[in-house]
C-alpha positions in Angstrom: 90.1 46.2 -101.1 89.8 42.8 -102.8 92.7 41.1 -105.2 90.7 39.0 -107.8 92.9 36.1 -109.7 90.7 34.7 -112.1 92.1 31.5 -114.3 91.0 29.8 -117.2 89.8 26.3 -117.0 91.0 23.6 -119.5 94.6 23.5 -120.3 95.3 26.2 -117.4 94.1 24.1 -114.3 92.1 21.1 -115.3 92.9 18.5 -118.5 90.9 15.1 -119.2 92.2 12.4 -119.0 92.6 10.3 -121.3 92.9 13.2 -123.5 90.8 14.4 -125.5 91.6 13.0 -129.3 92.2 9.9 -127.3 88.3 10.0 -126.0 87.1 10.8 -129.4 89.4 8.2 -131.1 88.1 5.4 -128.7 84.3 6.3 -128.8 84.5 6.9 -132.3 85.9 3.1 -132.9 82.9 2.1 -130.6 80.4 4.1 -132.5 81.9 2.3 -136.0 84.1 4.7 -137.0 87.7 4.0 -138.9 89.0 7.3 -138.7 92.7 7.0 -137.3 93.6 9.2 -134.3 95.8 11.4 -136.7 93.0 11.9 -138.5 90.7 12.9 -135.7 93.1 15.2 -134.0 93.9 17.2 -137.4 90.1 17.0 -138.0 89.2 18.2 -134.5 91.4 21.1 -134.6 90.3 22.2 -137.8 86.5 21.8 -137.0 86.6 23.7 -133.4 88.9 27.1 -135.0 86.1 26.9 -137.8 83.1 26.9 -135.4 84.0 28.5 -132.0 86.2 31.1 -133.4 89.3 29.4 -131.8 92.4 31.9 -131.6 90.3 34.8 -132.7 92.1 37.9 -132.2 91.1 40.2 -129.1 91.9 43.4 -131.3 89.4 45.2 -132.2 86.6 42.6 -131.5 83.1 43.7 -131.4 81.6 43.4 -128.2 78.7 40.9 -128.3 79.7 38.9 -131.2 80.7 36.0 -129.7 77.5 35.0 -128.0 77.1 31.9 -125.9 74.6 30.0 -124.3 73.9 26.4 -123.2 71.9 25.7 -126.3 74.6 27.2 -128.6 77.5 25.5 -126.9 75.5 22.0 -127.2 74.8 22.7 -130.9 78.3 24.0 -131.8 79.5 20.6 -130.0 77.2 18.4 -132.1 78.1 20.6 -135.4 81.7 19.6 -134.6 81.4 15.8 -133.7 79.3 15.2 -137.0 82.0 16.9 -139.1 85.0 15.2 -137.4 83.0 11.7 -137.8 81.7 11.9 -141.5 82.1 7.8 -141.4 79.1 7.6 -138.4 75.9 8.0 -140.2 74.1 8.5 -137.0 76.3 10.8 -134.6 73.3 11.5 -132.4 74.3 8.4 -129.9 78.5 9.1 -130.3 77.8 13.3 -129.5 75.2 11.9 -126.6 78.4 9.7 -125.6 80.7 12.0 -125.1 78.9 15.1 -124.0 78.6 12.8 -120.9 81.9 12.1 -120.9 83.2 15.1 -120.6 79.9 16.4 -117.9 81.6 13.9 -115.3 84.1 15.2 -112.6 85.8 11.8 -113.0 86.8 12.3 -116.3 89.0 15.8 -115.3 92.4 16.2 -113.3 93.9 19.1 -112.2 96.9 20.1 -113.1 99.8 19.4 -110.7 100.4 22.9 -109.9 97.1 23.7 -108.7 96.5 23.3 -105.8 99.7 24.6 -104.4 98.8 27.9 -106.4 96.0 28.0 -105.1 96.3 27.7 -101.2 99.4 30.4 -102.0 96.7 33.3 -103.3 94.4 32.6 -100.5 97.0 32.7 -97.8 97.6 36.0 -99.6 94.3 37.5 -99.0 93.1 37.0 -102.8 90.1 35.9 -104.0 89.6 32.9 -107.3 87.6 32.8 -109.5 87.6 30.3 -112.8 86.3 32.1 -116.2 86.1 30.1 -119.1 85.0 29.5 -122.4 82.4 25.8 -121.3 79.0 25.7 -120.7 77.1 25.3 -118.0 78.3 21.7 -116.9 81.9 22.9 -115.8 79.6 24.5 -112.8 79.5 20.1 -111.7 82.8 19.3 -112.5 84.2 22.3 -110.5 82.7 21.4 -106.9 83.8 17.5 -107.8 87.6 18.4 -106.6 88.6 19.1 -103.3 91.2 21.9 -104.2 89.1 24.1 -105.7 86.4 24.5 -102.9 88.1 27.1 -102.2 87.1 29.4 -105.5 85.3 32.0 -104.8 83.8 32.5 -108.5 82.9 30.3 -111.2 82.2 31.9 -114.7 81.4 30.1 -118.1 80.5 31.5 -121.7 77.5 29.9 -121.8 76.0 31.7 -118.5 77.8 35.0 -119.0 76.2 34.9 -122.3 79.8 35.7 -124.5 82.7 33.7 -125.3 86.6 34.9 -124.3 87.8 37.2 -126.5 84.3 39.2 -126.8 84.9 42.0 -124.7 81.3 41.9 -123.0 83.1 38.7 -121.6 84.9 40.6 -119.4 83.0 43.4 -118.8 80.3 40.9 -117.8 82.5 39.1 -115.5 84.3 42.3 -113.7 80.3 43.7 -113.3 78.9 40.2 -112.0 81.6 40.5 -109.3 81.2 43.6 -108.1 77.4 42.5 -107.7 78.3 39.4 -105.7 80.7 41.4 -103.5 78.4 44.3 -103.0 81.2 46.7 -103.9 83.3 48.3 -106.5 86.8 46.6 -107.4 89.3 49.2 -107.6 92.3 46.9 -108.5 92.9 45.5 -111.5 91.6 41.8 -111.8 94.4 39.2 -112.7 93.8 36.6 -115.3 95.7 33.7 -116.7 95.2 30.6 -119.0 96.8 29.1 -121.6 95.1 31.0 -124.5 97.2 34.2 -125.6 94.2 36.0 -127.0 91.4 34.8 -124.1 93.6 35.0 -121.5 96.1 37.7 -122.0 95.4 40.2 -125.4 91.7 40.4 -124.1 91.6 41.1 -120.4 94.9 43.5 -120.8 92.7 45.2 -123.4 89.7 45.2 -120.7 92.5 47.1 -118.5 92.6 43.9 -116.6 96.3 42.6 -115.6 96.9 39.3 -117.6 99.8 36.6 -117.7 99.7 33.8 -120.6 100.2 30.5 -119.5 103.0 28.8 -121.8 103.1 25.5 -120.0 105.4 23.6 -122.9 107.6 26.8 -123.5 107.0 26.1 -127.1 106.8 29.9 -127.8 109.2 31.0 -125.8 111.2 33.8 -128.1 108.1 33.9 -130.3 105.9 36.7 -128.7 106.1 40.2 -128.2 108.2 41.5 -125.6 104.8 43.4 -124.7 103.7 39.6 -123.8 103.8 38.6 -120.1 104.2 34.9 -120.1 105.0 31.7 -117.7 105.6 28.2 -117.8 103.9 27.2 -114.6 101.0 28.6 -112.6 103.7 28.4 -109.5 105.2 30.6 -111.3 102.2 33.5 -111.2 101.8 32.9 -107.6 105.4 34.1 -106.8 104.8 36.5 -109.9 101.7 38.2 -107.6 102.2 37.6 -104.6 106.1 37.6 -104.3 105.9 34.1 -102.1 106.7 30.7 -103.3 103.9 28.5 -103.5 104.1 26.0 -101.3 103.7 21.4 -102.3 103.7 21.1 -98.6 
């Protein structure tokens, strides 16, 4: 009977580095824009909750309204960089920038707890997957690192065909695999990430299991009691599993 943990990507097990206003700030300078940093970050924010729906409540979503595809993803990207940089009057070179950026593995890190995470579910007998809201370059970037050659699944809006919290998300998910294992999964899939409405209110609602990812602690006190939460993805191993994972 297989035991599925399935994480999100960005902010749950990888991050950029530099980060990401930080990349924007600098290849906006290059690309002659004056925008300060302060102003990009409150910019960006603003920009990506306006066009990808960011924090959009998993209650009572429609299923299917969140669609996602390469194509879409690219577009809502280049939407996004040409709002943040009114200044550039020719963003086509500064998106092309740093959608490359952000395509190369060298650009990513994993998080610290990763890997020890990690080789704690498989020693368990559980399977990984990665489902996240990206397109379809995370499928390079994933491969690029060592520690996660060991993922068994890699799903991203833009191939699914829905963003997190659509329910079809999930459902498309959960059916792709049971296709690629040939069999029905009886147990509840696990997922975490550091979104509380892609990663927790929206698989729970799928009748998946789900624990939010609260890496600063910043909301600790702050949530419903209904709310399964940790600080470290350590911390889900030992939640699962019931053994310390291991830095060795």
């Amino acid at each position: 009977m297989s035991k599925i943990v399935l994480f999100d990507a960005v902010g749950t097990i990888l991050k950029t580095s530099p980060g990401v206003i930080e990349v924007y700030h600098r290849h906006g300078l290059r690309h002659g824009s004056n925008l300060s940093f302060a102003q990009i970050k409150s910019r960006f924010k603003a920009e990506r909750r306006r066009l990808f729906d960011l924090d959009a409540s998993a209650k009572n979503q429609s299923a299917g309204r969140l669609v996602s595809s390469d194509e879409i993803e690219r577009d809502l990207w280049f939407e996004l960089i040409a709002s943040v940089f009114d200044d550039v009057a020719v963003p086509e070179p500064l998106f092309e920038a740093l959608w490359r950026f952000f395509a190369s593995p060298d650009n990513w890190r994993l998080y610290d707890d990763t890997d020890a995470t990690f080789r704690s579910l498989k020693s368990a007998g559980y399977l990984i997957g990665i489902a996240s809201n990206f397109d379809s370059r995370l499928n390079e970037i994933v491969p690029a690192f060592p520690e996660l050659r060991c993922v068994d699944f890699v799903f991203c809006s833009a191939v699914v065909g829905f963003r997190k919290p659509d329910p079809a998300f999930y459902r498309t998910v959960e059916s792709e695999i049971q296709k690629q294992l040939g069999c029905e999964v009886h147990q509840p899939l696990w997922m975490t990430g550091d979104c509380i409405e892609n990663d927790f209110w929206g698989p729970r609602r799928h009748g998946w299991k789900a624990c939010w990812l609260d890496r600063t602690g910043s909301f600790e006190g702050q949530t419903s009691p209904d709310v399964d939460s940790i600080e470290s993805l350590s911390a889900l191993a030992e939640r699962i599993t019931g053994l310390r994972a291991s830095s060795d």
